[in-house]
N, C-alpha and C positions, 0 to 999 in steps of 0.2 A: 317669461321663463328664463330670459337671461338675466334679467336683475334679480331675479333669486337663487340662480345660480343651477337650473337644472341644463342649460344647455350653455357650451361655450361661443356658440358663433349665432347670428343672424343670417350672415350670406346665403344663398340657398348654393352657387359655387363649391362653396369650402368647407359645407354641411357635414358634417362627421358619420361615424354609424351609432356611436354612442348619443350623439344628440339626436338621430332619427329617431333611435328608440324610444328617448325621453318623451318625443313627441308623440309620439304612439301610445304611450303608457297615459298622456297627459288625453289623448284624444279615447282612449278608452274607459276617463275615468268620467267623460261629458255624458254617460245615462244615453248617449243618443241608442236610435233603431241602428241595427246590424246593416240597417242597407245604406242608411245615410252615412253611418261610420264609412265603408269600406268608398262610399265616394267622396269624402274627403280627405280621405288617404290616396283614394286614385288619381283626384287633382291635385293634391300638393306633390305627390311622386311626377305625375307630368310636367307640372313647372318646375321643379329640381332637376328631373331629367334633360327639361327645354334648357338648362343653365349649363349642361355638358357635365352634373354631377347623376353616376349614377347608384347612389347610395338606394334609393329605395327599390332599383331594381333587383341589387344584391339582397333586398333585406326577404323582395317577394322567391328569390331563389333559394335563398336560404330557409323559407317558409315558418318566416318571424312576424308576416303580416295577417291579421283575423281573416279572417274569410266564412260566409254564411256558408255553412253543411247544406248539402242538396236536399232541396225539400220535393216531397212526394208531388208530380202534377197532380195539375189542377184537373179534376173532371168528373163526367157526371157518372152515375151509379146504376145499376142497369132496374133497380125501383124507380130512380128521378125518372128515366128516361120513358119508363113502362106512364108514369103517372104526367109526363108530358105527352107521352103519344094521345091520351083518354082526354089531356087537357084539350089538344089540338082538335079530335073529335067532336067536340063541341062546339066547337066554329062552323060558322055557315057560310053560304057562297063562296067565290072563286078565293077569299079571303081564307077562307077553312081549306079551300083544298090546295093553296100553298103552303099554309101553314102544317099541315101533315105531308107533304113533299119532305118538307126543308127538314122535318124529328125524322124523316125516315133514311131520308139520303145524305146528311151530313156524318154521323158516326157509320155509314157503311162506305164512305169513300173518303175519308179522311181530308176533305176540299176544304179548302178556308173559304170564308163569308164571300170576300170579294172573287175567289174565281168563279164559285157556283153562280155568284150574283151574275155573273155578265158571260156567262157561259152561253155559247147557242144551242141552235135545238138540232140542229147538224152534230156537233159532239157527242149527242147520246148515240150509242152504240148498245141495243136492244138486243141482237143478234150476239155479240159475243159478252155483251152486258160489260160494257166499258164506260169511260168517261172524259174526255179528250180535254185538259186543262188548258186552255187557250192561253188565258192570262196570267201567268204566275205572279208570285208574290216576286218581286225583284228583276221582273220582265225587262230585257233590254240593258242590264246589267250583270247582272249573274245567272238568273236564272234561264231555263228553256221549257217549250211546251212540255206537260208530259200526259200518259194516260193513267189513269186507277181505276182497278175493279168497281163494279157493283156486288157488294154483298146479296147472297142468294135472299135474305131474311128482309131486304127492302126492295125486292125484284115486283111484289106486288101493290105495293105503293106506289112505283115508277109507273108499272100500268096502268094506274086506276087514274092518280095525274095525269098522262096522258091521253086519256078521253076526256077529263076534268077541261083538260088547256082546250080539244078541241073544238069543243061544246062554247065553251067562251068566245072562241077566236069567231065560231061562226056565229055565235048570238050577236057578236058586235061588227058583224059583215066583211070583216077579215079573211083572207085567203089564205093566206102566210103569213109567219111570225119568225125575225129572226134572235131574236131571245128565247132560251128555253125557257124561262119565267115572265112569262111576259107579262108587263104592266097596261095594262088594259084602260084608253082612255080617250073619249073623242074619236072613236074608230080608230084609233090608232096605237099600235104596241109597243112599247119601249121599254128600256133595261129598268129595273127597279133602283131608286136610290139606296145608297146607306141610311138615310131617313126611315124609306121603306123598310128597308130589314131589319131597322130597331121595334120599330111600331108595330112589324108579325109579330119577332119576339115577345114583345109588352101585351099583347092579345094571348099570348099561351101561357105568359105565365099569369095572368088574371085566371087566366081559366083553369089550368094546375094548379096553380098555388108553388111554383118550385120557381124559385130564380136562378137564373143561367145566363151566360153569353153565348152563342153559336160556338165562337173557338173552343169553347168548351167540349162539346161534342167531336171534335178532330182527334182527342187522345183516344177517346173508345175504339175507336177505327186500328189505332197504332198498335194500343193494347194488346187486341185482339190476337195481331201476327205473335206477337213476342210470348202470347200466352201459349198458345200451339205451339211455336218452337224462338224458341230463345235463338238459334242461331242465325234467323233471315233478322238481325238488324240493320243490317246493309241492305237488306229488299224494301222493309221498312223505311228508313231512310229516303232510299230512291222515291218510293211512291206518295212519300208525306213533300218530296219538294226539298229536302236537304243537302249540304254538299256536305255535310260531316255528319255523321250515324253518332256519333258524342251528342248531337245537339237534341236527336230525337230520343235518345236515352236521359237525356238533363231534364228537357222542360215538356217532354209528352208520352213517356211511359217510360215504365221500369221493370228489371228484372227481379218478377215475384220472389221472394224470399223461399216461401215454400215447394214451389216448383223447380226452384233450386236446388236445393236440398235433393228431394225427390229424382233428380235428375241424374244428378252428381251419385247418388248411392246405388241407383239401377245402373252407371256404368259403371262402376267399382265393382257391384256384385258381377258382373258378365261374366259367363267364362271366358278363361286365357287371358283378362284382363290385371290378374293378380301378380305382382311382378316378382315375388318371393319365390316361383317358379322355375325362374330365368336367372341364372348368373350372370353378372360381367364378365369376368374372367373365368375361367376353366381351370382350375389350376388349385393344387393343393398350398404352394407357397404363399405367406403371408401376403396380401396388399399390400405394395412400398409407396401408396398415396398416388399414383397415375398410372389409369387406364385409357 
């Protein structure tokens, strides 16, 4: 680019804003995908930056740099979900009656793979229908335990597993188990691998017909609050495990467009909501611009 003369310098130091640009325009014109672009503009800005120049940090404030528009999460549908539960029915043994556990209780608690995975069976809380997140995702770093609801619409699932588990535990002479999923092997009970939880997966959807990942299932759960009231994002947030209510509105649910609408016009319509009403000032003389 300098020997043809679009940019004046090499240094990353002495980098210009006119030559960032160029570079920009030159890396925009590679066809690449929108996500590889924007990481190659995020590692050539980190190495620029690492030089003590911060041109491309003015160029992201000045908001000269692409950036992907937020794309709708990812998740399941509440036909996938109907036509995964009927998949899951089809399975047999303690095999089937995890596998209808895991469609029932994943989008009514919003738990990622690995906490539900290694959850005990002390955590369920049946009585106020809770769910005691032992292990968070970020444990010992940022995160801390927390609890989440049980959805009333998977309260009967939970029961019927839990005759399922203890039906198992005693066919294999088991007394106690302290996984609430317990893997059942050689008389003896242990946490299910990630292995395991792929291979349930691969078993439902043989039998559905519908391809999914578990995390998939986690937005439904978020969904659900935001759909009833838009304003517990922050409750939301708390209960999904996040320290920024931003992150659960980015990548695991969103504010319905039409429920929007719909919202926004039944408080306009309120009465005394109308502000045409109401003067600022009292007063017959012109407004001189401060009130």
């Amino acid at each position: 680019m300098k020997e043809d003369g679009c940019i004046m310098m090499t240094n990353p130091k002495r980098l210009k804003r006119d030559d960032a640009l160029a570079i920009l325009n030159d890396f925009k014109g590679m066809n690449w995908k929108q996500s590889y672009l924007e990481k190659m503009i995020s590692t050539l800005g980190l190495f620029v930056g690492y030089q003590g120049n911060p041109v491309f940090k003015e160029l992201a404030s000045a908001r000269l740099i692409p950036r992907t528009p937020a794309q709708p999460p990812k998740s399941i549908g509440r036909d996938q979900l109907k036509t995964l539960s009927e998949g899951a029915e089809k399975l047999t043994g303690w095999h089937g009656d995890v596998a209808r556990f895991l469609v029932a209780i994943f989008p009514s608690t919003g738990a990622r793979p690995s906490e539900l995975r290694m959850a005990r069976y002390e955590d369920l809380d049946i009585m106020n229908w809770t769910l005691h997140i032992r292990h968070p995702k970020g444990e010992g770093r940022y995160a801390l335990p927390r609890d989440v609801p049980i959805l009333e619409e998977a309260r009967k699932a939970v029961l019927r597993f839990l005759k399922a588990r203890e039906e198992r535990l005693a066919k294999a002479g088991i007394d106690t188990a302290e996984p609430l999923i317990p893997r059942v092997k050689i008389g003896k009970a242990t946490y299910y691998t990630v292995p395991g939880f792929r291979r349930m997966q691969l078993s439902i959807e043989a039998a559905s017909g519908v391809d999914f990942r578990w995390k998939d299932m986690r937005p439904i759960f978020i969904q659900r609050i935001l759909d009833k009231d838009p304003s517990k994002l922050y409750e939301a947030a708390v209960l999904a495990g996040h320290m920024n209510p931003y992150t659960t509105l980015r990548y695991y649910a969103t504010i319905r467009n039409d429920l929007a609408i719909e919202r926004v016009q039944a408080m306009m319509s309120a009465p005394g909501f109308n502000s045409t009403q109401s003067k600022l000032i009292e007063r017959k003389a012109p407004i001189t611009g401060y009130a």
